[in-house]
C-alpha positions as CSV (number, residue, x, y, z in Angstrom):
1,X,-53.3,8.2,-9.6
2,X,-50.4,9.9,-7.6
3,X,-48.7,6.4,-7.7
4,X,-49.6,5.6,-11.2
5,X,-47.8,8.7,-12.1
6,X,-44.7,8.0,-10.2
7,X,-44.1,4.7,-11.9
8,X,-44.6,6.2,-15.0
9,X,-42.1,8.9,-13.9
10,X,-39.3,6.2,-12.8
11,X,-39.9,3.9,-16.0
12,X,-39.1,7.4,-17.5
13,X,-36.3,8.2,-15.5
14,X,-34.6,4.5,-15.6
15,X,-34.8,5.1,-19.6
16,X,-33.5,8.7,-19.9
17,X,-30.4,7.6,-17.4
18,X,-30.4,4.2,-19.4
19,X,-30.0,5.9,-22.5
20,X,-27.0,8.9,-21.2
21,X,-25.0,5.9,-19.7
22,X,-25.4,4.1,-22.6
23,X,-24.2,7.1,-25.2
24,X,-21.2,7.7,-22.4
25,X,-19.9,4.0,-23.3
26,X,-20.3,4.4,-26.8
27,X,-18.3,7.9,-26.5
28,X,-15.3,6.4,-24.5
29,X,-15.0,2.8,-26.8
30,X,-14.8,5.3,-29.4
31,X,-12.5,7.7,-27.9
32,X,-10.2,4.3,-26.4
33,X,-10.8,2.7,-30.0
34,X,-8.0,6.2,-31.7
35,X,-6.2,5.7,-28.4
36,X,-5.5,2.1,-29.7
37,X,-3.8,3.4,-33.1
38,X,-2.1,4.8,-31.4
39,X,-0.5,2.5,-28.7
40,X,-0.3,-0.2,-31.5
41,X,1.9,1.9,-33.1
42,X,4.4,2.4,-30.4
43,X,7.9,0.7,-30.7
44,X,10.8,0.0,-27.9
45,X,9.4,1.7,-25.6
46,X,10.6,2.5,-22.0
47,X,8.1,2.1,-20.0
48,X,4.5,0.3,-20.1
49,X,3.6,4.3,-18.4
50,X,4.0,5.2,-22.6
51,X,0.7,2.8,-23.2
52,X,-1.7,3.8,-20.6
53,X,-5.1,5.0,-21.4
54,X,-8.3,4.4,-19.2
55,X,-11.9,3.4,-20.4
56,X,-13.0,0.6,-18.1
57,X,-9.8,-0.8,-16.2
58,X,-9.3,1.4,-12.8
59,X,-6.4,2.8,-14.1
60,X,-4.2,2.5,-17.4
61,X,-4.4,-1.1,-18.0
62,X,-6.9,-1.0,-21.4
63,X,-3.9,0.8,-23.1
64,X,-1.0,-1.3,-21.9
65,X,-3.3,-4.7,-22.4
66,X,-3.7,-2.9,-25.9
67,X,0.4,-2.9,-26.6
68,X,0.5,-6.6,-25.3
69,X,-1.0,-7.8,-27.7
70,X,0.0,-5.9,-30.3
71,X,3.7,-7.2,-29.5
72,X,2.6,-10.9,-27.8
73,X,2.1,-13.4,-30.4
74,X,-1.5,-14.1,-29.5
75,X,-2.4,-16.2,-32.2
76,X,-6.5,-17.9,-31.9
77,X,-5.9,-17.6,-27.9
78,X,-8.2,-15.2,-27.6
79,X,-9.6,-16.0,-24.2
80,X,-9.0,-14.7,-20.5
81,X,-10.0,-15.5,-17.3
82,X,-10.2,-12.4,-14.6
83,X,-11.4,-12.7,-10.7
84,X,-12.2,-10.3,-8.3
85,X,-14.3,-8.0,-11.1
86,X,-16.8,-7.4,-8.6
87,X,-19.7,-6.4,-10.7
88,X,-17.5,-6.0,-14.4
89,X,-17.8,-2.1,-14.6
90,X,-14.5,-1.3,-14.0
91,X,-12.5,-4.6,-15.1
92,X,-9.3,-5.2,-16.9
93,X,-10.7,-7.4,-19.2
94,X,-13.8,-5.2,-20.0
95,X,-12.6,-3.1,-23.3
96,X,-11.1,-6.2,-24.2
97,X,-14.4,-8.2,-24.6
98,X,-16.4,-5.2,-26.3
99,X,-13.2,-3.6,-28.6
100,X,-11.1,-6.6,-29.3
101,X,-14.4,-9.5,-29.6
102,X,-12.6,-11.6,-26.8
103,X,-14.5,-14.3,-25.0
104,X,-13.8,-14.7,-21.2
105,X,-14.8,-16.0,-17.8
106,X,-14.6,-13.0,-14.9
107,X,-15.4,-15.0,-11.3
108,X,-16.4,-12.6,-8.5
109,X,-17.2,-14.1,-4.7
110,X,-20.7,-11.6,-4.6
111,X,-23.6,-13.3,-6.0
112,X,-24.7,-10.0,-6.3
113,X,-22.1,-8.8,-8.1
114,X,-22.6,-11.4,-11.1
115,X,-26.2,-10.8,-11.4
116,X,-25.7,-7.5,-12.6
117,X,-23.3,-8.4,-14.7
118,X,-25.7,-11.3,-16.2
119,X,-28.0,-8.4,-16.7
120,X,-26.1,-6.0,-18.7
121,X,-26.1,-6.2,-21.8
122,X,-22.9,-6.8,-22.6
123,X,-23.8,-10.7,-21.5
124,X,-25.7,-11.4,-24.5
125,X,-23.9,-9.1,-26.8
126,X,-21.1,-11.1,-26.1
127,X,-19.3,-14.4,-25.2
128,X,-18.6,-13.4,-21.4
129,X,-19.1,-16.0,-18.6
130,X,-20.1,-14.9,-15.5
131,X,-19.5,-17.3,-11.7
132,X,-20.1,-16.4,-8.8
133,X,-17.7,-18.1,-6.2
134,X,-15.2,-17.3,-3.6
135,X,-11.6,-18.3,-5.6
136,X,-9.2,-20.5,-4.0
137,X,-5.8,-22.1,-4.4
138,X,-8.2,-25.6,-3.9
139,X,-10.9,-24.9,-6.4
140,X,-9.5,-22.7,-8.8
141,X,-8.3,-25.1,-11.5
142,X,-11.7,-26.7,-11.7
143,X,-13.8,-23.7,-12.1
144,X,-11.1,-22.7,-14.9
145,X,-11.4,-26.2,-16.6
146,X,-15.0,-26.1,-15.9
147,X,-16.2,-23.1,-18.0
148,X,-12.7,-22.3,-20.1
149,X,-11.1,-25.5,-20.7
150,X,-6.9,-26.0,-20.2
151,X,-4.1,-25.6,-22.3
152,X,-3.1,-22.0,-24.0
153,X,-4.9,-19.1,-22.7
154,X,-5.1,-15.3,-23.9
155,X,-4.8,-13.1,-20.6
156,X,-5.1,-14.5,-17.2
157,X,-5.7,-11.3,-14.7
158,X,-6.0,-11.9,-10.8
159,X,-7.0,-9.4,-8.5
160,X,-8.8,-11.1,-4.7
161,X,-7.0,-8.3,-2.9
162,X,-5.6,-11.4,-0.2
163,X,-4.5,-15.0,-1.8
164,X,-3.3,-13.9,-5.3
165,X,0.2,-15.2,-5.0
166,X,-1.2,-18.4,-3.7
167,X,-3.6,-18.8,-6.0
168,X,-0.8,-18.2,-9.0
169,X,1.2,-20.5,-7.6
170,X,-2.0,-23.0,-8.1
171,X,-2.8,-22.4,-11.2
172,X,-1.7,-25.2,-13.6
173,X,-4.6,-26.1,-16.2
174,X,-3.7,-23.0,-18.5
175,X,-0.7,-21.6,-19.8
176,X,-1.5,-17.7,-20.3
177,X,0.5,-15.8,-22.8
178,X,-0.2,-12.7,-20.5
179,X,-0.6,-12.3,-16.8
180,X,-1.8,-9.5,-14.8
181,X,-1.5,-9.3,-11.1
182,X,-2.4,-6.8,-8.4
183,X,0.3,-6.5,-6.0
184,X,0.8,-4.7,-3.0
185,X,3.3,-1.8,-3.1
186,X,3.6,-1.2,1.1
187,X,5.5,-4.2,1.1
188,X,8.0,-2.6,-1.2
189,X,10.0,-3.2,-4.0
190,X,13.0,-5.4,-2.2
191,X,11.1,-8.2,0.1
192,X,9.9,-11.3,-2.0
193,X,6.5,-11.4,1.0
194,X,2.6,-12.5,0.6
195,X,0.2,-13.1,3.4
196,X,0.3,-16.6,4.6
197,X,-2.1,-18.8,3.1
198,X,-5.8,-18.5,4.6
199,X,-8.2,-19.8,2.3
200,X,-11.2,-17.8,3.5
201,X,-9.2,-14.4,3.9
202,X,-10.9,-11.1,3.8
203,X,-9.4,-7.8,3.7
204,X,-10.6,-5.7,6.0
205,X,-11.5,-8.7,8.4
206,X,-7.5,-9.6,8.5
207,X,-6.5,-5.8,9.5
208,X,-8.5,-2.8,9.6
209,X,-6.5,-0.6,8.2
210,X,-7.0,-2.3,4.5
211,X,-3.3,-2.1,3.9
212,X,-2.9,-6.0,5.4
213,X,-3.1,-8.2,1.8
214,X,-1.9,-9.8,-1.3
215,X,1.8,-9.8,-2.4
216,X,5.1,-7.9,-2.9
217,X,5.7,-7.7,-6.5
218,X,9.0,-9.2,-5.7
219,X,7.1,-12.6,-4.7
220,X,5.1,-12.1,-8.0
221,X,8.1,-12.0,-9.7
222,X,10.1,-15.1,-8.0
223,X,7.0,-17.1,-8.6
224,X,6.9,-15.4,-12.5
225,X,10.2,-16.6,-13.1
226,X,9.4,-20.8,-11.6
227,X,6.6,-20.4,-14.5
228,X,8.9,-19.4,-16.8
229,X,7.7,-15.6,-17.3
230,X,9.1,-12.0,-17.9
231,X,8.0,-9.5,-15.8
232,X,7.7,-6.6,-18.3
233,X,6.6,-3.7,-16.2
234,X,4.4,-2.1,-13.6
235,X,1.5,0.5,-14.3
236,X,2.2,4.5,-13.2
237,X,-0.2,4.2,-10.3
238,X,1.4,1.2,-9.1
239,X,-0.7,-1.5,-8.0
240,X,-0.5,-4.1,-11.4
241,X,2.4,-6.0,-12.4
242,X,2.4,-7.7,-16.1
243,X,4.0,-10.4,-17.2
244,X,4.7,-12.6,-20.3
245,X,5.3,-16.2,-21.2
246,X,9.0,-15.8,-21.5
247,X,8.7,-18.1,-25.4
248,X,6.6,-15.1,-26.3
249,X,8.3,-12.1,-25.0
250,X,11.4,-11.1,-27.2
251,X,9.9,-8.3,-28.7
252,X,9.9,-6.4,-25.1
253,X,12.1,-4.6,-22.5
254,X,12.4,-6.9,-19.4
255,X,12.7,-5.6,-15.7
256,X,13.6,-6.5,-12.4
257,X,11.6,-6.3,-9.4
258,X,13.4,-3.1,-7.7
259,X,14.0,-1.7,-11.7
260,X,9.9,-1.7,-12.2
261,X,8.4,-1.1,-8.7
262,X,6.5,1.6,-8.5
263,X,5.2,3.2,-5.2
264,X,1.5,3.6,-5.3
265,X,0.0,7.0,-4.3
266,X,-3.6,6.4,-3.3
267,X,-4.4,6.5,0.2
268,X,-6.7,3.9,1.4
269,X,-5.9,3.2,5.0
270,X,-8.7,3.3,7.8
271,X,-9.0,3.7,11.5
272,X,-10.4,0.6,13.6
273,X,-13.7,2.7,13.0
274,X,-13.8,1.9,9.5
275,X,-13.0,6.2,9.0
276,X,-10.0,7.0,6.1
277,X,-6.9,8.2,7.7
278,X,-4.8,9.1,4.1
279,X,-1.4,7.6,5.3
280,X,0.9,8.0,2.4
281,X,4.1,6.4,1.1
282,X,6.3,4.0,4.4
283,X,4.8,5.3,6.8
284,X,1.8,2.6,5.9
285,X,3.4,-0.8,7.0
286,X,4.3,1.0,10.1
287,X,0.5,0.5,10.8
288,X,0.7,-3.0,10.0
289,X,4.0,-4.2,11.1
290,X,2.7,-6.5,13.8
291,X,0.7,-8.7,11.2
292,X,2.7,-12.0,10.2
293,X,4.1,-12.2,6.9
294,X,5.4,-15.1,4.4
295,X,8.8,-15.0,2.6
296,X,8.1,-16.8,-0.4
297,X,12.4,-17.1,-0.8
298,X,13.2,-18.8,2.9
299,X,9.5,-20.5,3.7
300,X,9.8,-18.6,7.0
301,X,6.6,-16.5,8.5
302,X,7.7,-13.8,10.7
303,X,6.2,-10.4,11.7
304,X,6.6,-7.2,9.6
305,X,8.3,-5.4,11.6
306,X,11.1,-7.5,11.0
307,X,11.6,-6.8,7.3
308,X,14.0,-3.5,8.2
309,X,11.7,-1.1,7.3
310,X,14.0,1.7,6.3
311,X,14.8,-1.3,3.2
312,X,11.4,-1.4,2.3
């Protein structure tokens, strides 16, 4: 009996807590659907900051993915590709799919992670594909091709937190109108850098500290400009970059790298037992300035530490 009633108490439980999330999403689309008006609306702006607004992206990219394309000619390209979603809850791409009717493919290395995506209920609702694999510079196009197709594409948004310039760099079945990239903000804003290429890079396996990955967004930026793009701004917590097909991108204010760097705030670093430290601001690459780096300008991999790092 006692375990009768406890199953009928969970079933209970999963559907009360099932219905509260549920009537929280409904609230925010809502609530990011009048924040929309109001970013469509927006004209010569500054700054991409002016856009922000937050209902599943980690930060303020719904609202400035929400003034793209409103001022990107977008056309029937309306399709993206995002990797590294991890299990789609908090996703560039997500407000997109439900608000806007977009289809996608999101790729995430955790089999785990895709399953629960497969399971919520957004996958049937709509046309969202979801892979599981580990994304490199060698398979990349394939998987793309594979489930997307080539040619024009909507939004391409990359985010492995190690290879993303590389796997950029790669890409060459699509041709996104709009690309989204996480870069790394302890390099600084002067250094055009990325980790050397290691197609099975992890994070915290390459340095404990966390701080050890991706790219400056002055490599993003050289590498935007051999694919013919505008970089178009940074968001205010400083971690994406955004760029635009330059054939497309008339109708917005253009920056360079050190003109739209921002510094990001958050404070991620660990000890070698896994424990947060909170270092903040230059005093970060200090903890990695031993690790080797790659200057995307000279082809030359040297050691951190020999950046300058009062220039960083």
């Amino acid at each position: 009996m006692k375990s009768f009633i406890k199953n009928k108490l969970n079933i209970l439980k999963t559907f009360l807590v099932g219905g509260v999330e549920k009537k929280q999403n409904e609230t925010l689309i809502l609530l990011g659907g009048l924040h929309c008006s109001r970013v469509r609306a927006l004209q010569n702006i500054q700054s991409l900051n002016e856009a922000e607004f937050k209902v599943f992206s980690q930060w303020g990219e719904d609202g400035i993915i929400q003034y793209l394309i409103s001022n990107v000619e977008i056309d029937d390209n309306r399709t993206f590709v995002e990797f590294g979603v991890e299990d789609y809850n908090e996703a560039n791409t997500r407000f997109l799919l439900i608000n806007d009717n977009w289809r996608g493919l999101i790729m995430d290395g955790s089999e785990e992670n895709i399953r629960k995506v497969q399971h919520d209920p957004i996958y049937w609702r709509y046309h969202l594909t979801a892979v599981a694999k580990f994304i490199t510079k060698d398979n990349i196009n394939g998987l793309i091709a594979e489930y997307i197709g080539a040619g024009d594409l909507g939004i391409l948004s990359i985010d492995v937190d190690g290879n993303d310039y590389w796997i950029w760099k790669a890409i060459d079945c699509v041709f996104p109108r709009i690309v989204i990239c996480e870069y790394n903000s302890v390099f600084g804003a002067k250094h055009a850098v990325t980790v050397p290429y290691d197609e099975g890079f992890v994070r915290t396996d390459a340095h404990y500290s966390n701080l050890y990955w991706g790219a400056s967004l002055a490599a993003f930026c050289h590498l935007a400009r051999e694919k013919g793009y505008d970089f178009v701004g940074s968001n205010s917590t400083g971690c994406n970059a955004f760029f635009v097909r330059n054939d497309l991108s008339t109708k917005l204010r253009k920056f360079t790298p050190e003109e739209g760097y921002v510094e990001s705030k958050y404070r991620e670093s660990r000890d070698k037992d896994y424990s947060m430290t909170f270092v903040a601001g230059k005093d970060r690459i200090k903890v990695i300035q031993d690790k080797l780096i790659f200057d995307v300008t000279t082809g030359k991999v040297l050691p951190i530490r020999e950046l300058s790092l009062d220039k960083v």
